[in-house]
N, C-alpha and C positions, 0 to 999 in steps of 0.2 A: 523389451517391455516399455510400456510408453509411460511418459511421467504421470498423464492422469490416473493411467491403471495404479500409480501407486498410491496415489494421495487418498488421502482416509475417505469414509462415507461421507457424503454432501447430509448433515442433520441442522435441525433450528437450531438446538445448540452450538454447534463451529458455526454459523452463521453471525448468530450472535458475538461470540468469543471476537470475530475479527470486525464487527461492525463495533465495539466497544475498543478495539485496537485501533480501528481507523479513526475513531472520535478521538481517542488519546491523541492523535498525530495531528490530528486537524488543531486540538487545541490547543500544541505545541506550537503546528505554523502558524495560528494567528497568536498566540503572544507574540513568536517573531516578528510579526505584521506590527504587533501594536508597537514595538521596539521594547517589551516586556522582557525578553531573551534576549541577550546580545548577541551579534553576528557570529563571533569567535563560537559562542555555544551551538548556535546553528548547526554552525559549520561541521562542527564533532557530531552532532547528532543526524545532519540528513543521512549519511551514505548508510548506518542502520535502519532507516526509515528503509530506506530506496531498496536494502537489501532484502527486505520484510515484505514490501507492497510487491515487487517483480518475482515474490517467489508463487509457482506454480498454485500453489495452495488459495493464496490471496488473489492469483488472476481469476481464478474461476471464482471464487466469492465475490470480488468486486461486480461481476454481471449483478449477481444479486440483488448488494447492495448498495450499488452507485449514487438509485435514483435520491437515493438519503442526501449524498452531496452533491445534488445538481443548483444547489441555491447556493453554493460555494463555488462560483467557477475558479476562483485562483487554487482554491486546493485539489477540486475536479482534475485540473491541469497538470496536478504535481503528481497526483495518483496517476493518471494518462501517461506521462512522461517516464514515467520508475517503470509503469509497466512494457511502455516500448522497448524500454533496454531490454525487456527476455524474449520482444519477439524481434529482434532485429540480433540477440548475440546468439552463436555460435553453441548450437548444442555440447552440455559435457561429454566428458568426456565418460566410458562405465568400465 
């Protein structure tokens, strides 16, 4: 069975849910930007980002709603990049 078959129904509500998840993150990476967050906290919090954005659920939402942070290119970038890691790793295992 394929991962999209699993994932829940595409509704404006989970759309919403993860456009309000991804404001969260953005306005995490720019505190970091502003040096509002310090590195060290960064650092602990990206790979739960990265784990979050690259998941199945969030690729397909982000088509949605990218165009939101296209006047963000540094975080545009960071969302791009979290999501390449799921389409460049190695399907699970089932």
């Amino acid at each position: 069975m394929s991962t999209e078959a699993q994932l829940p129904a595409a509704t404006h509500e989970l759309t919403a849910y993860v456009l309000r998840y991804c404001s969260l993150v953005y306005f995490c990476y720019f505190m970091f930007q502003q040096r509002r967050i310090p590195r060290k906290m960064w650092t602990l919090m990206l790979p739960s980002f990265e784990r979050t954005l690259h998941s199945p659920l969030f690729v397909r939402e982000w088509k949605t709603i990218s165009f939101e942070f296209q006047s963000f290119p540094d975080f545009f970038a960071l969302v791009e990049a979290a999501q390449e890691k799921s389409r460049t790793s190695s399907p699970a295992l089932v």
